[in-house]
C-alpha positions as CSV (number, residue, x, y, z in Angstrom):
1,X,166.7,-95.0,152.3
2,X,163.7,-94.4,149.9
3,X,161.6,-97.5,151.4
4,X,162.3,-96.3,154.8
5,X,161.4,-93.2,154.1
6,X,158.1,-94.6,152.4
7,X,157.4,-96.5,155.7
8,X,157.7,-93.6,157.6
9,X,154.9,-91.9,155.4
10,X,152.7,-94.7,155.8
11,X,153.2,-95.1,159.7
12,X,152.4,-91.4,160.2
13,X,149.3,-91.4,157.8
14,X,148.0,-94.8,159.3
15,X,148.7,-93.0,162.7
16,X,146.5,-90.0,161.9
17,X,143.8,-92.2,160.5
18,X,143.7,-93.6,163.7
19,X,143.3,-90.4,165.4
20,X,141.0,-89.2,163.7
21,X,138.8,-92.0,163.7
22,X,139.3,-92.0,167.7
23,X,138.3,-88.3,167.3
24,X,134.9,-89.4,165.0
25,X,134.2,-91.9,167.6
26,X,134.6,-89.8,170.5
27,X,132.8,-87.1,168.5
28,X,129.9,-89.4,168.0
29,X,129.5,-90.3,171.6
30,X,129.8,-87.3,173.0
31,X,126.4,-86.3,170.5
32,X,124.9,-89.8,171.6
33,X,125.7,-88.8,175.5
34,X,123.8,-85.7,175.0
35,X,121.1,-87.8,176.4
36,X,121.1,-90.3,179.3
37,X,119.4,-93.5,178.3
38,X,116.2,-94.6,180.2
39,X,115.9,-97.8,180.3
40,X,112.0,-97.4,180.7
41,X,111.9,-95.9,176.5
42,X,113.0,-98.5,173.7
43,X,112.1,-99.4,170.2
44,X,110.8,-102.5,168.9
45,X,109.5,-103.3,165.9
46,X,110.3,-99.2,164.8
47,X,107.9,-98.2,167.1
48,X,108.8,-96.0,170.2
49,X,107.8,-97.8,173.5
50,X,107.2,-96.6,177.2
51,X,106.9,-98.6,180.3
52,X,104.6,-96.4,182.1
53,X,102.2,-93.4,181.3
54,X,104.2,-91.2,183.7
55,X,107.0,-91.8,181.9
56,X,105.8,-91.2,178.6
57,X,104.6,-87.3,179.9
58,X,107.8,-87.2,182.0
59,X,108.9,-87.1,178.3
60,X,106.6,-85.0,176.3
61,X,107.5,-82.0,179.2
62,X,111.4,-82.7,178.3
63,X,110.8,-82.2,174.2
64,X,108.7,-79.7,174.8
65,X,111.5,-77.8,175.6
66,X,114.1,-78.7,172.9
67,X,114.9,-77.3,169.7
68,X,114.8,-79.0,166.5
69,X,118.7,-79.8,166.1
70,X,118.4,-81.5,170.0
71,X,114.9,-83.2,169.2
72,X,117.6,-84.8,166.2
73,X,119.8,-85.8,168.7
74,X,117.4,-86.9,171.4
75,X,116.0,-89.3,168.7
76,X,119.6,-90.4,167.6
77,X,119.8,-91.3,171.3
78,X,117.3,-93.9,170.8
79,X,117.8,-94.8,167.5
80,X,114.0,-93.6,166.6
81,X,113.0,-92.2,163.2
82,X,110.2,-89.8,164.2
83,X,107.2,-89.1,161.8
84,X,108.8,-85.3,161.8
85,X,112.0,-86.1,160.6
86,X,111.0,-88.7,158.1
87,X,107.5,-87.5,156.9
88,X,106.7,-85.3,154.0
89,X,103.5,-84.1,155.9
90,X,103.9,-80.8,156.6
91,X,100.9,-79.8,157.5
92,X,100.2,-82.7,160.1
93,X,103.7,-82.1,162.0
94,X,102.7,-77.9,161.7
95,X,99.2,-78.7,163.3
96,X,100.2,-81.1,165.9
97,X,103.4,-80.1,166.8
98,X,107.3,-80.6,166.9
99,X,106.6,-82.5,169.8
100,X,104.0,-85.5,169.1
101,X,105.2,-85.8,166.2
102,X,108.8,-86.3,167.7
103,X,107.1,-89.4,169.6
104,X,105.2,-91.0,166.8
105,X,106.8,-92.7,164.0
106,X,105.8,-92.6,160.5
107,X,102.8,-94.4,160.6
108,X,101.5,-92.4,163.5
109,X,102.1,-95.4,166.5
110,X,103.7,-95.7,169.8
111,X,103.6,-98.0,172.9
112,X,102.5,-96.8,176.3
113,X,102.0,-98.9,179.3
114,X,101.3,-102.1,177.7
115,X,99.1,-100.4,175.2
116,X,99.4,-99.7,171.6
117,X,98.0,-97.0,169.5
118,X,97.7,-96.1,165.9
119,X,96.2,-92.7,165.0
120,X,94.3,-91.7,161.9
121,X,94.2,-88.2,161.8
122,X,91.9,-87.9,158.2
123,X,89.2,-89.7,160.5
124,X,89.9,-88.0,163.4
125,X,90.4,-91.5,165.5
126,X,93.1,-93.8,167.3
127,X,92.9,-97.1,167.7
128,X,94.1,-99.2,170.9
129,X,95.2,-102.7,171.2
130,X,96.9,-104.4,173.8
131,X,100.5,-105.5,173.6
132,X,103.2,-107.4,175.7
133,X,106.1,-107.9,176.7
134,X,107.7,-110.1,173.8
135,X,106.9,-106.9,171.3
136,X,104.1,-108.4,170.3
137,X,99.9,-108.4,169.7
138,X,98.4,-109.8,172.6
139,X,95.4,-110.4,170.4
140,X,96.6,-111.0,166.7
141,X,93.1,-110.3,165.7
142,X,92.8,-106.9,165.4
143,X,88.5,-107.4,165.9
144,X,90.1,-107.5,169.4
145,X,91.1,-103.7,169.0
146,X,89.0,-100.4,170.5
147,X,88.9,-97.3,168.3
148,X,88.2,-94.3,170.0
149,X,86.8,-90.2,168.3
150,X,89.4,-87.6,169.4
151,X,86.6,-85.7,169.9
152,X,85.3,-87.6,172.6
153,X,88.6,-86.4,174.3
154,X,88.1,-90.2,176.7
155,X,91.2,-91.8,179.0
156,X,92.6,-93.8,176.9
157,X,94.9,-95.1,179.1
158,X,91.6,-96.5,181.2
159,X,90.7,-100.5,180.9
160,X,86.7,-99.2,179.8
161,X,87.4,-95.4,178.5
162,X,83.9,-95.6,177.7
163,X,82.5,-96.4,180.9
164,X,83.9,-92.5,182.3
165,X,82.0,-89.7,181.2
166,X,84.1,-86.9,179.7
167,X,81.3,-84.3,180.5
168,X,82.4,-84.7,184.3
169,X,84.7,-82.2,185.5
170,X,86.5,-82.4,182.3
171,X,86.7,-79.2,179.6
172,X,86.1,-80.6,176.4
173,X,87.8,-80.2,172.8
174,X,87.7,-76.7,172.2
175,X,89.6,-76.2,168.8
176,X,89.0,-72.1,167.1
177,X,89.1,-71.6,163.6
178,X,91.2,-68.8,162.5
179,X,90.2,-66.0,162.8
180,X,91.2,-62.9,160.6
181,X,92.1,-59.4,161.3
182,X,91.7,-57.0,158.1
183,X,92.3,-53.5,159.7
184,X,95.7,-53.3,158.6
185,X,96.6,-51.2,156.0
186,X,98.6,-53.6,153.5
187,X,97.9,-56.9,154.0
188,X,95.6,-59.0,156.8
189,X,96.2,-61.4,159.9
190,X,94.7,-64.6,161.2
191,X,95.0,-65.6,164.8
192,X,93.7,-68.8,167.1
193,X,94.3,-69.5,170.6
194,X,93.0,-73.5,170.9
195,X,92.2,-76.8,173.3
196,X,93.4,-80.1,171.1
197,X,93.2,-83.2,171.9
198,X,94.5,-86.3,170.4
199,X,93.7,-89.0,173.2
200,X,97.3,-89.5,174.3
201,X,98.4,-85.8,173.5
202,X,96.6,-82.5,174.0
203,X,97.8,-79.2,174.3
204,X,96.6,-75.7,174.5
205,X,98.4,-73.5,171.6
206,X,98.6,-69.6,170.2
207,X,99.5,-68.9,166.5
208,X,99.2,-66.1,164.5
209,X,100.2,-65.8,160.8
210,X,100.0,-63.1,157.5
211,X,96.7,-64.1,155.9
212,X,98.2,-63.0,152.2
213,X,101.3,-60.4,152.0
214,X,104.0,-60.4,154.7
215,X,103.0,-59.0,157.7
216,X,104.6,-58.1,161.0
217,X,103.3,-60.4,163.7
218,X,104.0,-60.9,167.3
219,X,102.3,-62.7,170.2
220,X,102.6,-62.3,174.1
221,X,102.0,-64.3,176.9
222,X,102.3,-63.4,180.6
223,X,103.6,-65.6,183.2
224,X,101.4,-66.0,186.5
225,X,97.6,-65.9,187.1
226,X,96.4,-64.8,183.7
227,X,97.4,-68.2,182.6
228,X,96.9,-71.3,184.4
229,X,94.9,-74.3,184.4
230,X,94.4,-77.3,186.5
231,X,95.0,-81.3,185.5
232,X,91.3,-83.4,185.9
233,X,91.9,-85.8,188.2
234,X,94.4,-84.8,189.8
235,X,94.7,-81.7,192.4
236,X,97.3,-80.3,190.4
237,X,97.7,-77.3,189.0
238,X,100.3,-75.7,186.4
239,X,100.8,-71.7,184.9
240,X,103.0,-69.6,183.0
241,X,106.5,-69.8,184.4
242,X,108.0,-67.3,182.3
243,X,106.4,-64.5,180.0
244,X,106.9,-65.0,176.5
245,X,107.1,-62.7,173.2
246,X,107.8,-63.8,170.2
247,X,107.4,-62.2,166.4
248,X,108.7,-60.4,163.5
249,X,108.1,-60.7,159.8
250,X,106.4,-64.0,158.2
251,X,105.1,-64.8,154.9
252,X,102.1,-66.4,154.2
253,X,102.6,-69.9,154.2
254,X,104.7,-69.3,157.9
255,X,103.5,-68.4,161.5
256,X,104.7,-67.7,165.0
257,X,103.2,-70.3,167.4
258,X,103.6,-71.2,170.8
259,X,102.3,-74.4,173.2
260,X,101.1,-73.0,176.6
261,X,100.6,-76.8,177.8
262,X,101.6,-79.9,176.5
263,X,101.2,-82.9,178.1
264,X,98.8,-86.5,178.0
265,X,96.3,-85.0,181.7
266,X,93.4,-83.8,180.1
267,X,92.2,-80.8,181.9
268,X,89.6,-79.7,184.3
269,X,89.6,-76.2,184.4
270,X,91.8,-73.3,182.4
271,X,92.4,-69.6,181.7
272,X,94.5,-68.4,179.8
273,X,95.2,-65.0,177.9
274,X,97.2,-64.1,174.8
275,X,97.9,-60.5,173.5
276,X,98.4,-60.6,169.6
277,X,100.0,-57.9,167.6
278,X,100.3,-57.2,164.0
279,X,102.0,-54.1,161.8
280,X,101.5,-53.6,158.1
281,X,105.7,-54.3,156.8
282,X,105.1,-51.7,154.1
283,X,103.7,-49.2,156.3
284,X,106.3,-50.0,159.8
285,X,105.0,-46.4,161.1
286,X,101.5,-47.4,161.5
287,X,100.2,-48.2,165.0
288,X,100.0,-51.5,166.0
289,X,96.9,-53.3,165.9
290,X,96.8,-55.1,169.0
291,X,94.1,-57.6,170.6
292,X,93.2,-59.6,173.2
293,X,92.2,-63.1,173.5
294,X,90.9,-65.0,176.2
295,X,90.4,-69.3,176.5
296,X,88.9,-70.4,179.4
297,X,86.9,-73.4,181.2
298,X,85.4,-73.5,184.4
299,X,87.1,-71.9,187.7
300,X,90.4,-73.0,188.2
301,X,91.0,-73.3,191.7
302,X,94.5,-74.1,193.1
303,X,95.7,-75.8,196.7
């Protein structure tokens, strides 16, 4: 009676170990299935790879509008360790973004359309090299490579980048350095509002942050005319789809950001406004300090 009674216990708990492995597995599928596999997006060699340019922007729109615990899971999808989940550089992911740095792996390279890149951000430069279809170098010598300035802001993508002019119906780099506001009463601001471009990334950006004590910080932007801008070469253009507010109290080493673009089209013409507000937190019933802050290039004319 005692060993079948012993048998029973061990067919019930081997039962329920089955379970809830079968519930584990479907757990972890249902997290894998939060995101359809394209079959145009693979890794080889641990660095992310895209078929076409299209697709590789089709993408950068998509993470743009994720949050950190779905960027995890979108790169789970794909089995990709990103250069902001793995690296220790803080400061690179904060200046370039949740986003590139989702799509570059630790050593800063990706695949697109036949073409690899490795970015150096201390020298402000990324280097292109062609690569095919077996995951490998076309050209194993790497004298065969092109390295390019960010600053130049060229088309990467291009067989001769060097052979277009930026200067033509193209708005160049136009990066601001912070900027500080000291008429609060206990502690100070800094704001930007910025152009960047990193070749196969570029993106228009607002931040604000305390400059030393906590402060409270906000920044607004309003959907429609007052921002838009228009893709060079292309006769496309793109806005604002929704206002946006965002702020509240930050310490020094934080700050309240938001991307107004993101995408690989350099552009040809923008506007684009930004209303930033700060409020000394030991003194809440001050006014606010509120300013204004136009970026713009050229006329943007829609179809």
């Amino acid at each position: 009676m005692k060993k079948l009674k012993i048998y029973l216990f061990l067919f019930l708990l081997s039962a329920g170990m089955v379970v809830f492995n079968s519930c584990s597995q479907e757990n972890e599928l249902i997290e894998q299935e939060s995101f359809l596999l394209n079959d145009g997006i693979s890794i080889n060699n641990g660095i992310l790879t895209f078929t076409t340019v299209d697709l590789y922007d089709e993408t950068i729109q998509l993470l743009s509008s994720l949050s950190e615990v779905e960027l995890n899971k979108w790169e789970k999808t794909y089995s990709h360790t990103s250069l902001r989940s793995e690296s220790r550089e803080t400061e690179l992911i904060k200046e370039i973004g949740k986003t590139f740095s989702t799509l570059l792996n630790a050593e800063k390279e990706i695949v697109i359309a036949g073409n690899f890149f490795k970015l150096d951000f201390e020298k402000g430069t990324i280097t292109k090299q062609k690569w095919d279809e077996t995951c490998e170098f076309k050209n194993e010598n790497m004298n065969e490579s092109s390295t390019f300035f960010f600053k130049d802001d060229l088309d990467v993508f291009d067989e001769n980048p060097l052979l277009k002019s930026t200067n033509e119906d193209a708005c160049g780099y136009e990066g601001r350095l912070w900027v500080e506001r000291n008429t609060l009463v206990d502690g100070h601001a800094l704001y930007r509002l910025e152009y960047d471009t990193w070749s196969i990334f570029r993106h228009v950006r607002a931040e604000i942050q305390p400059s030393s004590n906590p402060v409270k910080v906000w920044l607004s932007i309003t959907a429609g005319s007052e921002n838009k801008y228009k893709l060079y070469n292309k006769n496309q253009c793109g806005s604002m789809d929704t206002s946006v507010t965002l702020g509240g109290t930050v310490g020094s080493s934080s700050n309240i950001s938001y991307d107004i673009y993101n995408g690989t089209n350099r552009l040809s013409a923008y506007k684009f406004k930004v209303t930033f507000k700060a409020r000394s937190r030991t003194t809440p019933t001050d006014d606010l300090d509120t300013w204004i802050v136009y970026l713009d290039c050229a006329t943007v004319n829609c179809p």
